[in-house]
N, C-alpha and C positions, 0 to 999 in steps of 0.2 A: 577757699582755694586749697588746692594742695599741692605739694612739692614733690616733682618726679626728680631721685638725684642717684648719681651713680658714682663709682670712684673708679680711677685707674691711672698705671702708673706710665704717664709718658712714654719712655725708651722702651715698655712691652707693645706699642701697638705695631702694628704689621699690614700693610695696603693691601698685602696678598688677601688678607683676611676680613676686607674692609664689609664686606657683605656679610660674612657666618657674622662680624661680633655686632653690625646695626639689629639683624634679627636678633640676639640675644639680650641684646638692650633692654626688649620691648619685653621682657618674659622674665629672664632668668639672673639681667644683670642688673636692673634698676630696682627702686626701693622707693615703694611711692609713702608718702609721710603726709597728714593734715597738718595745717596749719595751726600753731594754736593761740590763743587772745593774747596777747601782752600785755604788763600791766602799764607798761610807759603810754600815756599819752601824748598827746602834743596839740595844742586850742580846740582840744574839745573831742580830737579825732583818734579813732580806735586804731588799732596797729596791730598784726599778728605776725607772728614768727617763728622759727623750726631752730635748734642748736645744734650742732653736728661736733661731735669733740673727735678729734685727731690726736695719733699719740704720737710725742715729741719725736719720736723717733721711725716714726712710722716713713714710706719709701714713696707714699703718697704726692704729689706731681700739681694734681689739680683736683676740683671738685666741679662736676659739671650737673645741671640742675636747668628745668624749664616749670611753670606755673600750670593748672588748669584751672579756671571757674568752672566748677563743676552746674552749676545754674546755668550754664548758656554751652557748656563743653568747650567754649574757645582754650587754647594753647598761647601761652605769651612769652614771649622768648628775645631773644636780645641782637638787633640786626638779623633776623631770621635764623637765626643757627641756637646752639643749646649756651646758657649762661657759662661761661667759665670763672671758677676762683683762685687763680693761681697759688700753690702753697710752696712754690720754689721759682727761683728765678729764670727756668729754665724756660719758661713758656711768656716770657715780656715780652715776647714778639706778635703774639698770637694778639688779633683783633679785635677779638672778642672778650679781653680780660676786662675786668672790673677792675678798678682799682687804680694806682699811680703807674703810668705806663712805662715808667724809667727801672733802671736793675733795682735787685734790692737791696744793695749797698748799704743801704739807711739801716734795715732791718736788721734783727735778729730774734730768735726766741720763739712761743707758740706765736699760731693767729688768734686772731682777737676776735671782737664780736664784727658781726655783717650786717648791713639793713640793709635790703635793695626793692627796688621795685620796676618793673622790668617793659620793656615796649614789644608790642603785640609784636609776632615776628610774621613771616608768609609757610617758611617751611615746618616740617613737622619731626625732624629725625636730626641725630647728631652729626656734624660734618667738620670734620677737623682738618687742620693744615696740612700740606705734602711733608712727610716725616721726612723730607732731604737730608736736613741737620741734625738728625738724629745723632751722629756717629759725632760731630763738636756740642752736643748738648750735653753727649755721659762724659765729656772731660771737662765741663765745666765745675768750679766749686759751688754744690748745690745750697743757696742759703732761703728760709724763711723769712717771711712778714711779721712785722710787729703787729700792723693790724692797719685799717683803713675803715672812713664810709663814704658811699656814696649814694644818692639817692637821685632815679631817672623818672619819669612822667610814666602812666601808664594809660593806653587807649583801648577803651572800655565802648565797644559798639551796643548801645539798647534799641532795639528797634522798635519802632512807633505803630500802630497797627491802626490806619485810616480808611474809609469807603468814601468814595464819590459816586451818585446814581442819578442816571437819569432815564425819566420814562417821558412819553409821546402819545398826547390824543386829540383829537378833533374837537372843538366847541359848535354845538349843534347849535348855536346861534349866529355867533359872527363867524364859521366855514373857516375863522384861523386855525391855524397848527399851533398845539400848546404846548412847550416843550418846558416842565422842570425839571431843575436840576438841585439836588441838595447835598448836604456833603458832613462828616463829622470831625471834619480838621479843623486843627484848634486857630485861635485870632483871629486876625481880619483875613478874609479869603477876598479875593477880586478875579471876574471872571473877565476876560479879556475873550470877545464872544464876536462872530460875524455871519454870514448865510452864503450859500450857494444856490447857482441856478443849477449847472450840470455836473459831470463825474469828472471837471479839470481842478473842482474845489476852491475857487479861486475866491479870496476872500469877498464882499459887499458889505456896508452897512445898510442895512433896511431902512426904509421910514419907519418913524414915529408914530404911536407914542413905545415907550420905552421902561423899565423896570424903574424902581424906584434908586438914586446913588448912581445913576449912569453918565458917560459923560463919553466924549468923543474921542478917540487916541490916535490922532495925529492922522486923521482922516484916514485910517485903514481899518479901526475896529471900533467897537466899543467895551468899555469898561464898569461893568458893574461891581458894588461890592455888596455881596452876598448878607441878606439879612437874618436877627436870629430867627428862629424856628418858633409858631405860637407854643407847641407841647414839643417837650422834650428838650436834648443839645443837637447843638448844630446849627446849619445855616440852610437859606436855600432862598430861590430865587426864581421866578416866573416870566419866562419869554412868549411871549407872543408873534406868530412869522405868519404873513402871507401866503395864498395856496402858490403862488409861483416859483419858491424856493422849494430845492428837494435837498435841501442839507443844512444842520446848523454844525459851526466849527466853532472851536473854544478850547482856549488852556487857560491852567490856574497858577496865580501870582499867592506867592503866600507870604515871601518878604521881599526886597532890593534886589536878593539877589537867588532868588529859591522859586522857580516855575518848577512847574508841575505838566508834562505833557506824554502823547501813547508814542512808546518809544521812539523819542526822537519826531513824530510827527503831531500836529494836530489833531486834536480829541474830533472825529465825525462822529456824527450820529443822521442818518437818512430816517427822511420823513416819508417823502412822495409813497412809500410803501405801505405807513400808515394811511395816509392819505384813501391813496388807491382800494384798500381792504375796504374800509371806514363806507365810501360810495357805494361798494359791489355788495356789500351786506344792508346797504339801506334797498337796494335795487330787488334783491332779491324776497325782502320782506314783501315789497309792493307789488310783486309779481306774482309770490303766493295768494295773494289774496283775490288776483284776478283770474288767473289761469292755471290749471292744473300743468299741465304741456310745460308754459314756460318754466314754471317755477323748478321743475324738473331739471333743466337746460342753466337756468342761472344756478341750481345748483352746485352742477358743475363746476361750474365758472370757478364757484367760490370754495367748492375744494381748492381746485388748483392754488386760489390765489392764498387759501389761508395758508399750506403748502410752503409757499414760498413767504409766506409770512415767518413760520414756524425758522425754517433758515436762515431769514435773517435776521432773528431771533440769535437763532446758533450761533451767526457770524459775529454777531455786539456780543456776546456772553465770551467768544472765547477773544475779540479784541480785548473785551476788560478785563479777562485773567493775563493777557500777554501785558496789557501798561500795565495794573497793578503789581504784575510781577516784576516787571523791568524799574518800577518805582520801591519795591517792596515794603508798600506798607499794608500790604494784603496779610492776614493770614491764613494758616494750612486750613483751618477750619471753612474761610470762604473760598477758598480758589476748591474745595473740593465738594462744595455745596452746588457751585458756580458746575463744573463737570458732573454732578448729577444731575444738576438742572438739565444741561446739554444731553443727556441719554435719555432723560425722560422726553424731550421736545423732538430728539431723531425717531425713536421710538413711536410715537404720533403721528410724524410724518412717514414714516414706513408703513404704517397703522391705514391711513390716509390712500396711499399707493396703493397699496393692495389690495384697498376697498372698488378702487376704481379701474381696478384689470379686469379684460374681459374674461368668462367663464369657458370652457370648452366641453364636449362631451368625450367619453372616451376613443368614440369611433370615427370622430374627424380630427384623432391625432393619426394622420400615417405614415410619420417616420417614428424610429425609437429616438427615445430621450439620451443625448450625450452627455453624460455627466462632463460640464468644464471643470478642471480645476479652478480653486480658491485664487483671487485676483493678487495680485503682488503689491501689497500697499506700499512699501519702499522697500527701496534698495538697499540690502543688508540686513531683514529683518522676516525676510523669508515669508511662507501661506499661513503661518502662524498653526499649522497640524508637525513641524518639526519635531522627530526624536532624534536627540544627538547623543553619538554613542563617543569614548572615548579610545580612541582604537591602541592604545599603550600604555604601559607606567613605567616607574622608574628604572628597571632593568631591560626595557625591550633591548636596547642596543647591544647587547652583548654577545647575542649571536653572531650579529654582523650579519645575517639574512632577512632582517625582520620584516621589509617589504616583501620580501616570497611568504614569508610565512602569515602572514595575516591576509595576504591575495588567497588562500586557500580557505578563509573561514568569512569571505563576502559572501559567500550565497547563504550562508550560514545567516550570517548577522542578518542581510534582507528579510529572510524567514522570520524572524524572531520581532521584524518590525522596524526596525533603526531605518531612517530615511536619511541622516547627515553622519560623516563621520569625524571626526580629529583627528588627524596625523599628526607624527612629533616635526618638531623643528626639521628642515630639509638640506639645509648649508650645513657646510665645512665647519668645527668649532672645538672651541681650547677644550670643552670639557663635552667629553663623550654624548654625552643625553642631549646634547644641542641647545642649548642655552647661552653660550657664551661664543657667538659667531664670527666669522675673521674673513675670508674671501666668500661674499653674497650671492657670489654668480658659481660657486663652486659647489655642487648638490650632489658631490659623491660622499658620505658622508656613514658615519658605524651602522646606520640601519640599511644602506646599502648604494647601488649605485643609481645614477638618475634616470638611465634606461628602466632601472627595476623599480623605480619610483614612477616613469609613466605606465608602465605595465599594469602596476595595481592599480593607482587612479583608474584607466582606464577599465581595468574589472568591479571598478565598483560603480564607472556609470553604467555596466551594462545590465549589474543588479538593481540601477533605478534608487543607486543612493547617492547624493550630492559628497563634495571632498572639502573639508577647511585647512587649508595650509597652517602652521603655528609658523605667523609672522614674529620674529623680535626685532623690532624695531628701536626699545631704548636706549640699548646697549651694542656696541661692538668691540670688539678684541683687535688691537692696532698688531701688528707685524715687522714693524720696525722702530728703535729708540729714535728722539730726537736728539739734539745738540748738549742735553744738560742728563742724557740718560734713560729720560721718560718715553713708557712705552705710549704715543699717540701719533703715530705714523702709521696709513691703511697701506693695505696692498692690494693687488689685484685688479678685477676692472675699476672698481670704485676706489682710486688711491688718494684717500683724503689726506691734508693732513690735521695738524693743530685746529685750525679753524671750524673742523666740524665735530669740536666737543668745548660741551660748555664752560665758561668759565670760570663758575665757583662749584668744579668738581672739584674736592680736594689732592685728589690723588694724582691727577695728569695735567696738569697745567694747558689745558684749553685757553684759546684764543677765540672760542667764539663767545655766542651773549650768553647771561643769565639762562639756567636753567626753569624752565617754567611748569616743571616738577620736583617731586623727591629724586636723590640721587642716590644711583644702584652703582656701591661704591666697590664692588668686584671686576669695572671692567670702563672703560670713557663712555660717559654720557651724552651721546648725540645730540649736537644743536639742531633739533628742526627747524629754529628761527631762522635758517642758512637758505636761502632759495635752490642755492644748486645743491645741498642736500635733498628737500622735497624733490627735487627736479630725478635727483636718482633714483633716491627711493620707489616712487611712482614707475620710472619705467621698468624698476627692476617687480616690482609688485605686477605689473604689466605681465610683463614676459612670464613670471610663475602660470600666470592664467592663462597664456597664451598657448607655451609650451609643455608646461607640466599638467595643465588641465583643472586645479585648483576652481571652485565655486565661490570659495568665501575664506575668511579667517578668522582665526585665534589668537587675540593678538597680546602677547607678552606685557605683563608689567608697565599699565600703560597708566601706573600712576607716576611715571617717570616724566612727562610730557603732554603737554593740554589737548583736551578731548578737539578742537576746534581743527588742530595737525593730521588726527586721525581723519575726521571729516573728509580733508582734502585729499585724502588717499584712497578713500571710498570713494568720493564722488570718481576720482583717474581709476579705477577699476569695476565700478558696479559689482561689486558684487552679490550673491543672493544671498547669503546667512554671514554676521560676523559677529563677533560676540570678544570682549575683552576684560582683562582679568585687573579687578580693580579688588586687592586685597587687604584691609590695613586692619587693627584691631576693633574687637566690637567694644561698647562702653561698660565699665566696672566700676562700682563704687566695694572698696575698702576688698577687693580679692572676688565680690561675686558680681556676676553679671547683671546688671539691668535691664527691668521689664521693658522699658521704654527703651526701643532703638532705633528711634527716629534719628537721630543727629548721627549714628553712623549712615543707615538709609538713603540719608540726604546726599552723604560726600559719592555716594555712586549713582545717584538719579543725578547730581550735579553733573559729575563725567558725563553721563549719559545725553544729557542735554547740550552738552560743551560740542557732540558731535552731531548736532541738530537732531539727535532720533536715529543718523546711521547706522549705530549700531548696539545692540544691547550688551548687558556684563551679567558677569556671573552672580549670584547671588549669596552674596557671601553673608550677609543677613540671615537670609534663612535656614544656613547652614548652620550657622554660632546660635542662633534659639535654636534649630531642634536640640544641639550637641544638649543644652542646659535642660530643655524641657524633659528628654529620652531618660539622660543622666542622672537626674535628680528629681525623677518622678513628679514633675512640675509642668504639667501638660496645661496647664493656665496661660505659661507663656502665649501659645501658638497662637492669640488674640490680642493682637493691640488693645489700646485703651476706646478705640471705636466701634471696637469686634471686627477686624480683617485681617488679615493674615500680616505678622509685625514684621516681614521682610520685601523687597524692591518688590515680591508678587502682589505684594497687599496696593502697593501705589500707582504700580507700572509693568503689568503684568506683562503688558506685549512683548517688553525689552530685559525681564527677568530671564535669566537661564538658571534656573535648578539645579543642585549637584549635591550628593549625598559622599561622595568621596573623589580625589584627583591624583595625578602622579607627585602632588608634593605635600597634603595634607596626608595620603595614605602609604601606599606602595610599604618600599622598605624604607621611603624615607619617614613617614609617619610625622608630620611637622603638627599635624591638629587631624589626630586620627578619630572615626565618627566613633562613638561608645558601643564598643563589642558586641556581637550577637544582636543588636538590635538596627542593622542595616534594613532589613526589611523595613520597618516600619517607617522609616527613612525614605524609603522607596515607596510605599501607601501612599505615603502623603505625598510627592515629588509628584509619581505619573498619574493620580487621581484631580490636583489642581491647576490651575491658570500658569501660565507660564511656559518655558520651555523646556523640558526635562534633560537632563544629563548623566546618562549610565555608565558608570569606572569599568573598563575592562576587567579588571579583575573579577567583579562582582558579574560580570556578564558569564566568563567563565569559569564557573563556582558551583559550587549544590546551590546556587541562590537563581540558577538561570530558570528553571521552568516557573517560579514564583515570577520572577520581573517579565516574564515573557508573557505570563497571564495578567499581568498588572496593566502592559502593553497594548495584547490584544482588548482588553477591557476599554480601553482609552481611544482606540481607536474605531473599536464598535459604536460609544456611544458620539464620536466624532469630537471629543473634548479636544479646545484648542489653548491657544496662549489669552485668548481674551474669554474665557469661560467665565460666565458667575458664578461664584462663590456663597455660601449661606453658612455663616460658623454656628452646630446649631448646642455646641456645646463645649469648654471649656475648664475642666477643675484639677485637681491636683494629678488623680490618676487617670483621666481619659478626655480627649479631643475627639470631637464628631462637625463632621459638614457635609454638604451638602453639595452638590455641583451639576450647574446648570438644568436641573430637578430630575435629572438622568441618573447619577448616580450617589451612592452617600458611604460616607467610609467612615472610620474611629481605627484610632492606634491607643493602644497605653491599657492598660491592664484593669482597667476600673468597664461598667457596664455601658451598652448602649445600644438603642434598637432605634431606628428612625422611626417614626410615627404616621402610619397609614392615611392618606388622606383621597384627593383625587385620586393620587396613585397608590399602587402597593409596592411595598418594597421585595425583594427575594435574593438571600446571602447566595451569592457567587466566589467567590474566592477567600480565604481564609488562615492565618499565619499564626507565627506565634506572637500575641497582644497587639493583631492586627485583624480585621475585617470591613470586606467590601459588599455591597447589596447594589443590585440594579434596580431601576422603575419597568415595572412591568406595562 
């Protein structure tokens, strides 16, 4: 493990500041330390620990410190907040102290030695109390600890990694359904197992005869226990069912009090399907043998039906990735075997399909071919051919015209290819660039007025490009103190008060529940758990679309609050593109970055699924490996350890958005600015792969524009979309090369690479500095 720990002195911190100093934490103010072995044992067991020496005289307050297992990346932390050690008495209030909770009277002198061991916590960031008492804390007499120990339980999740599988065939003797089921979990497993006639599931027991350990339960099932396996571990178990059942149903018992079922329902598995195939392929062999004609005819048949075999094929494959998942003892390695398996079996059936369309000649087509648009798989996630362009950064507002002045460069941006754009925030807000919002329904705002905000919208549907509002939703700026001083009174139409901001914000003393995010300590933390919050939210998310014309969003900082709140705000608006900004650090071991950034990956495909799929997030993954790979001539990163791309495109490409630079990693604000001069290659890679690409204004209008414009057109000719294949067909220190969708093949990095002629040939079309693109001819 190692010890993230920072120092600071009480009476300096400031609420105003509560956001600049959480981001500085994670960077410039923490001090990450390994742990080292100790030599103290205790019956047998190891012990490691960190020394921190403080000097007697030092103005020092407290020491605040959290754990990581670096083996699993968990964060362990003490009642979900950061450990604190008090080194003055000024902080015996604070909850989160270790130690004896009373003044410290007792004490005097340095502190002494510490052993602690700490309970996993839920949050990830520091959150300290409302500094109210600041002002009776500096008059108190500040005194020292002698010293203390205390030691707490730690909860260490290991996760277990099991398959259960079952397959289904016909005995060409006795015409039963033979259904095995086997499984690699450990002990005694007991199958608690029953049949169905139709689609109402409803349990039966069969007659007899029966598995071997079966017994009756309570006249509603049966209960087998699962025996071991001739070769190999495991268990498994043999049923036998009559043709008149088209279903067998089953969950597993693994102790007293530990089943096992697909989430929350019964394990099905349908037969009748097998069944049905099993006949129509015996039917068709006998038919060839007698008649040319027929055999032809049951052919058919048995397309269709293998067809629909092949689906619901698809349909078991992706039930068992959803229980396995919802059970988690799947791992990454099968649930993504399980989804090859699924493209290889759609693929077949498509394969299938089109064998069996009829053929036409040219001269009995006599209408012209209407190209339809690409079908809208859901809501929020757009034809998946989207270019999203960033229509601002960090100074737009200054003008105070900026909706006039970017309505003059839509027909511009259309040309250049961009189908979606970004707007900045549209409300009224404490801080100019619209991030810190205060009356919702108030959109006259530094970039202009809401007249001049429909105006553009509307010039840019008539360029035939879609609008994404930048929703903030985590945060709001209150308007009035309450009773004890604190700013958490709204104004305007939406005048909340207390009750809709959380209540272990530190800074504002919320009345409503638990935060069910990180808290963005600049401003009150909306309770989404509030009904009549979502209630307003929603109409007011409404009315942007209704009135301002808005398509979709960008939605602020939404690791503030669970992806399942956004869901319901998508679902009350449909919108067609939305994408949300889920930012947090990528993983480092000792200052450099790590190859493997799966466990960051995860925390945004996490979000990502929290909103059932409505909306994707930016990719802040792919952003943190290229910065390392570009920077440090380390173009191996760009390949996970499977060879695919090590960012949310590599996993989840549909719901990946792309971005080589934003208004708060670049601009003037520069927070994590991409490595100089090597923007383009940034841009190679972005609009040449899977995903959905995102272009920084800045970079649009630069000497970088006729490059990204050709990058564009490139992408668009060969009709590359967010679910494009990928082929990495190279990977080493100075150069990356892939391949995409066998259309086109690119390399960034300064080392050599020439695709390799095969069915196709290749021919360089575009070309940068330590970048080139080639098309298939």
């Amino acid at each position: 493990m190692e010890a993230h720990r920072w120092l600071y002195a009480c009476w300096e911190v400031d609420s105003s500041l509560g956001n600049f100093s959480r981001r500085l934490c994670r960077q410039d103010y923490a001090i990450e330390t390994p742990l080292q072995k100790s030599s103290t044992t205790m019956d047998g067991d190891e012990f490691y620990e960190v020394n921190i020496s403080i000097e007697s005289n030092s103005k020092i307050a407290a020491i605040n410190f959290v754990l990581k297992d670096e083996e699993s990346g968990s964060w362990y932390q003490h009642r979900g907040r950061d450990f604190k050690v008090p080194l003055m008495d000024s902080l015996q209030q604070d909850s989160n102290i270790v130690g004896a909770k009373r003044g410290f009277d007792l004490w005097s002198g340095s502190l002494g030695q510490l052993s602690n061991i700490l309970f996993k916590g839920e949050g990830s960031e520091y959150k300290d109390k409302e500094a109210s008492s600041d002002l009776e804390v500096s008059k108190q007499k500040l005194r020292r600890p002698e010293g203390f120990y205390e030691e707490l339980p730690i909860v260490k999740e290991v996760s277990v990694h099991n398959s259960v599988s079952v397959s289904v065939k016909i005995c060409p003797k006795t015409a039963k359904t033979l259904v095995y089921l086997e499984t690699d979990l450990p002990g005694d497993v007991i199958v608690h197992w029953g049949v169905c006639r139709d689609d109402s599931k409803k349990w039966e027991i069969p007659a007899a005869p029966y598995p071997p350990e079966t017994k009756i339960f309570k006249d509603k099932a049966l209960r087998t226990l699962l025996q071991p396996k001739e070769q190999g571990n495991g268990f498994g178990g043999l049923f036998a069912l009559d043709e008149e059942f088209v279903g067998f149903l089953f969950v597993l018992k693994l102790k007293e009090d530990v089943w096992l079922n697909c989430m929350g329902e019964d394990f099905y598995i349908p037969v009748s399907s097998t069944r049905s195939s099993s006949l129509l392929r015996q039917k068709e062999s006998t038919s060839m043998e007698t008649s040319g004609k027929t055999a032809e005819t049951n052919t058919e048949v048995s397309s269709t039906v293998y067809t629909d075999e092949i689906i619901n094929e698809i349909r078991h494959l992706v039930s068992d990735i959803s229980s396995e998942k919802s059970r988690k003892t799947k791992t990454k390695e099968a649930q993504e075997s399980i989804l090859q398996e699924i493209e290889k079996l759609a693929a077949e059936a498509y394969s299938i399909f089109r064998s069996c369309l009829p053929t036409f000649s040219e001269e009995a087509v006599l209408e012209p071919e209407v190209l339809e648009p690409p079908p809208n798989i859901c809501s929020g996630t757009g034809t998946g051919f989207e270019i999203l362009c960033q229509g601002f950064n960090w100074e737009s507002h200054k003008s105070g015209r900026w909706y006039d002045e970017l309505k003059k460069k839509a027909s511009q941006l259309a040309s250049l290819g961009f189908t979606v754009i970004w707007l900045p925030p549209p409300t009224d807000s404490v801080s100019p660039e619209g991030y810190m919002p205060t009356d919702l329904y108030n959109l006259n705002s530094r970039y202009g007025t809401i007249d001049e905000l429909k105006d553009l919208v509307k010039k840019f549907h008539e360029v035939n490009i879609r609008v994404l509002g930048d929703a903030v939703l985590n945060h709001r700026c209150a308007q009035h103190k309450n009773q004890n001083g604190i700013w958490n009174i709204f104004g305007g139409r939406l005048n909340w008060d207390d009750r809709a901001v959380v209540a272990d914000d530190p800074h504002f003393q919320g009345r409503g529940n638990k935060s069910s995010g990180d808290n963005f300590h600049a401003a009150p933390n909306i309770d989404h758990s509030q009904d009549f919050v979502r209630k307003d939210l929603k109409e007011w998310l409404c009315w942007l679309r209704s009135e301002i014309g808005y398509d979709g969003w960008r939605l602020d900082f939404v690791r503030g609050f669970w992806g399942g709140y956004v869901k319901d705000y998508l679902d009350a608006t449909a919108p067609y593109f939305a994408v949300g900004e889920y930012w947090d650090s990528l993983n480092y071991t000792y200052g450099e970055m790590d190859h493997n950034q799966d466990a960051h990956r995860q925390r945004i495909v996490d979000w990502i699924n929290a909103t059932n799929g409505t909306a994707g997030a930016f990719d802040v993954t792919t952003k943190g490996v290229l910065h390392a790979a570009l920077d440090r001539c380390e173009y191996w990163r760009l390949s996970d350890q499977k060879g695919k791309p090590p960012g949310v495109v590599g996993w989840w490409p549909s719901r990946a958005v792309t971005f080589v630079e934003n208004h708060d990693t670049g601009s003037t604000q520069g927070h994590w600015r991409f490595p100089s001069g090597k923007e383009m290659q940034g841009y190679a890679y972005t609009l040449t792969h899977p995903g959905t690409p995102a272009v920084f204004y800045d970079h649009i209008f630069s000497h970088y524009q006729s490059e990204i414009a050709s990058l564009i057109s490139l992408r668009n000719r060969n009709k590359i979309h967010c679910r494009s294949t990928i082929k990495i067909t190279k990977a080493e220190r100075d150069v990356y090369a892939a391949i995409i969708d066998e259309k086109v093949a690119v390399k960034i990095g300064p080392g050599y690479y020439e695709p390799q002629s095969g069915p196709q040939k290749w021919s360089p079309v575009l070309e940068g500095r330590d970048y080139k693109v080639w098309e298939a001819s």
